[in-house]
C-alpha atoms as one frame of an Amber mdcrd trajectory, in Angstrom:
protein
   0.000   0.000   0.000   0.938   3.462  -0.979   0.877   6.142   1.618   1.864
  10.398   0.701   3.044  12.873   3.446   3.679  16.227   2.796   7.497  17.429
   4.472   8.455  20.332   6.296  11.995  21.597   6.584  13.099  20.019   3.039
  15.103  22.554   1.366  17.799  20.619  -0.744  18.949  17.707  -2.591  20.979
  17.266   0.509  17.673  17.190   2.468  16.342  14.648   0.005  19.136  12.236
   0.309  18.367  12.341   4.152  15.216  11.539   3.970  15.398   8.756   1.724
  18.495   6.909   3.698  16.201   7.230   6.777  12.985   6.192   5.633  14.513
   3.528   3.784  15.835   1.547   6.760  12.177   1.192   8.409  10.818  -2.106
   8.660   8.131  -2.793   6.360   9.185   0.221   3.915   9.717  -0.987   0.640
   9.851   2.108  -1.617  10.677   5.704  -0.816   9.962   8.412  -3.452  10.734
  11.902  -2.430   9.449  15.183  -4.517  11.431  18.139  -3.682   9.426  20.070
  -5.600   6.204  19.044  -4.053   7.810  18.840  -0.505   6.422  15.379  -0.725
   7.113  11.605   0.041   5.738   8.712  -0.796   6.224   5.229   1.045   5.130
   1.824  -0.479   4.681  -0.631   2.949   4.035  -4.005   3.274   2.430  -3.421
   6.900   0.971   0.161   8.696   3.024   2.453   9.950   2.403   5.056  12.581
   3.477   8.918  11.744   4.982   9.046  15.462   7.506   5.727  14.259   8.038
   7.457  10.534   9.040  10.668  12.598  11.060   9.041  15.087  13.178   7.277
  12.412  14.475  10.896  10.096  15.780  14.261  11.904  14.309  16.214  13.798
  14.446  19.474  11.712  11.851  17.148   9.444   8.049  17.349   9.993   5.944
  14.743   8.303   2.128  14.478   7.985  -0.139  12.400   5.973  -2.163  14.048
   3.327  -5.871  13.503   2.749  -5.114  12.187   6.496  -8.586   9.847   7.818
  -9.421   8.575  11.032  -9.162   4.581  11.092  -9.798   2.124  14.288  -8.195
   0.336  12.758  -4.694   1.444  12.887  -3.999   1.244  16.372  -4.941  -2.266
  16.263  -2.067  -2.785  13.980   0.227  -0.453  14.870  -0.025  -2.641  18.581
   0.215  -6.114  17.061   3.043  -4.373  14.851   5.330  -3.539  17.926   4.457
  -7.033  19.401   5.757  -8.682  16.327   8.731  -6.139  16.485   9.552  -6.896
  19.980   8.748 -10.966  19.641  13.389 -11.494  19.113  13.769  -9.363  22.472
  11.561 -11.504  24.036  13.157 -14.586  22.761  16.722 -13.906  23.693  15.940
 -13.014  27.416  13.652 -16.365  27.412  16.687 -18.381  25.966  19.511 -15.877
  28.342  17.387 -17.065  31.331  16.868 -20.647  30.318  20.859 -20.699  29.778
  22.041 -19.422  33.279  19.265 -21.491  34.935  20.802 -24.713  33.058  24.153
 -23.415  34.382  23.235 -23.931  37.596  20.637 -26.566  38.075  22.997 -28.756
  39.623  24.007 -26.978  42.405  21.592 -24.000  42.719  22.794 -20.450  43.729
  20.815 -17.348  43.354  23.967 -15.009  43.208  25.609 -17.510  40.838  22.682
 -17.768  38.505  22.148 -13.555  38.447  26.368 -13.424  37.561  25.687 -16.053
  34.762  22.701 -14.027  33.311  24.223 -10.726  33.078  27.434 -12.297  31.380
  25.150 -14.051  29.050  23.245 -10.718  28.897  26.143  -8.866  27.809  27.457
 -11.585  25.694  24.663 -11.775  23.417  23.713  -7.937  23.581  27.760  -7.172
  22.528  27.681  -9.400  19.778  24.467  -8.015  18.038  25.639  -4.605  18.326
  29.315  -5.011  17.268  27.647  -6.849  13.931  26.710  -2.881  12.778  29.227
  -0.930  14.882  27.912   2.317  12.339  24.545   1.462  12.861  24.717   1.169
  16.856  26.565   4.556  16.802  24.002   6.228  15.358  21.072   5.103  16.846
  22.638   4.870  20.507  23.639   8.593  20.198  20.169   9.559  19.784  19.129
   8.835  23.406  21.283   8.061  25.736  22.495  11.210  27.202  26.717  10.483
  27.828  27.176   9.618  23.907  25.227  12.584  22.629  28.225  14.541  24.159
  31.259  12.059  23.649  30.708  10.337  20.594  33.431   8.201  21.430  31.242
   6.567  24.337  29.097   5.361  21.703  31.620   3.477  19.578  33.259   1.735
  23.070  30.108   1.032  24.445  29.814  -2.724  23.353  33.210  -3.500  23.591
  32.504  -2.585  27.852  29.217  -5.225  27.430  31.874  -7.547  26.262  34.509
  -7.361  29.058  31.687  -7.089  31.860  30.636 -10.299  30.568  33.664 -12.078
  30.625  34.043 -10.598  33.817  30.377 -11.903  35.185  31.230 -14.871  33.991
  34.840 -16.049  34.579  34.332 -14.067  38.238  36.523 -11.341  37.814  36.538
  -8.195  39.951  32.752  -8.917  40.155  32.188  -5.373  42.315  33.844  -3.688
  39.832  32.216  -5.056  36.780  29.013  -4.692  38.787  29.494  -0.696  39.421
  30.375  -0.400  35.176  27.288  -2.220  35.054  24.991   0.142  37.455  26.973
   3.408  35.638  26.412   2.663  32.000  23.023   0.763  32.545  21.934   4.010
  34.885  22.565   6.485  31.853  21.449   4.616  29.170  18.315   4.629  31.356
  17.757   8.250  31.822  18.176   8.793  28.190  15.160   5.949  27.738  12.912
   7.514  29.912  13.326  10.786  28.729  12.810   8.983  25.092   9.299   7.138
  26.554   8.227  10.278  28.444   8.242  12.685  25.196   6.373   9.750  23.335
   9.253  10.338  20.722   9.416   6.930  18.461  12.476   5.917  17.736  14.268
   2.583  17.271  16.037   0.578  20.274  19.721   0.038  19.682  19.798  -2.425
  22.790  19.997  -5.180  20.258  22.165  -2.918  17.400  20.831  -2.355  14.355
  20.354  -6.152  13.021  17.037  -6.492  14.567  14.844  -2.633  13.998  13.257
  -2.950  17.530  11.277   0.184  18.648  12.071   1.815  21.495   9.056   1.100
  24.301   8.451  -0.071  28.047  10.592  -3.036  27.548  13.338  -1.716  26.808
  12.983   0.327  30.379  12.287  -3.109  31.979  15.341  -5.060  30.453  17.385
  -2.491  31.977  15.765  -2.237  35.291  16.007  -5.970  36.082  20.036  -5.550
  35.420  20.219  -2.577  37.666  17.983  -4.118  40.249  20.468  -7.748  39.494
  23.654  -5.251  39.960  22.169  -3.751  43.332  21.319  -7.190  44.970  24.759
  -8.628  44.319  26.009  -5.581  45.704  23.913  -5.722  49.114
């Protein structure tokens, strides 16, 4: 289906190269045609999608709305199944992360040794899927959480720390330290998500990287919060 929006804040060729690098990368999208002279765009999708998620995903000095725009009850259905589709791989890995450090230590159970062996597989598999699109992960992390919008550098270390905390986690290496890296970076990261969920801004998660186009909601609050609230206990 075929969907036009009219653009504000498209000036240039420049501008139009922006836009269709952006909107080309959402899920679902598979055409963008842009008309500078119209100040228009056009999106062929597979499945709905939302103005807030279109908006999220280009610059902010864009403004998009939908012309001949009509009310639908549609929509919100799908937009909702949508995000629970989107969110389904998330879901998965923390299912499978769990399942993993409870095998670990079925044998001879330990609460502090099972919570060690999740957040090392935690960081293990969150590392690895960001690493796969370093670019990508820069990008996208630097648009909300609040230490790499200043040092860009932050954003480009920032898996390679998931991937010595989880060594650390789980060979048992300086396990207060690695816990107070993991209560400092997760902390931040978490501001930058609230302020993100708070402003109803839609933009895509780069918990996971770039490889899976997760949107940024609730969950992505709550993965964080059981790590900090994991760090804390091991620290009491």
């Amino acid at each position: 289906m075929k969907h036009t929006y009219t653009v504000y804040g498209m000036t240039c060729e420049g501008c139009k190269s922006s836009l269709e690098k952006y909107l080309s990368k959402l899920k679902y999208v598979s055409g963008v045609f842009v008309d500078l002279q119209k100040n228009e765009v056009e999106l062929n999708m597979s499945e709905y999608i939302s103005e807030e998620i279109i908006q999220g995903a280009i610059p902010e000095k864009f403004t998009i709305i939908k012309n001949n725009k009509t009310i639908n009850i549609e929509e919100p259905y799908k937009e909702k199944n949508i995000k629970l589709k989107e969110l389904k791989p998330l879901f998965l890995i923390l299912f499978y992360i769990s399942c993993a450090a409870l095998f670990l230590n079925f044998n001879d159970w330990s609460w502090g040794a099972f919570m060690y062996d999740y957040m090392g597989l935690f960081f293990v598999v969150f590392s690895f899927f960001k690493i796969l699109d370093l670019n990508g992960f820069h990008n996208a992390f630097q648009m909300y959480d609040p230490l790499a919008k200043k040092f860009s550098f932050y954003a480009w270390v920032y898996p390679f720390i998931e991937t010595a905390l989880s060594f650390m986690f789980l060979m048992r290496i300086e396990l207060n330290i690695a816990l107070w890296i993991t209560l400092l970076i997760l902390g931040i990261t978490t501001i930058g998500v609230t302020r993100t969920l708070l402003s109803k801004r839609s933009i895509q998660c780069a918990c996971l990287g770039t490889a899976l186009k997760l949107p940024m909601t609730e969950a992505t609050f709550i993965e964080n919060a059981v790590m900090i609230v994991m760090a804390v206990l091991m620290l009491i």
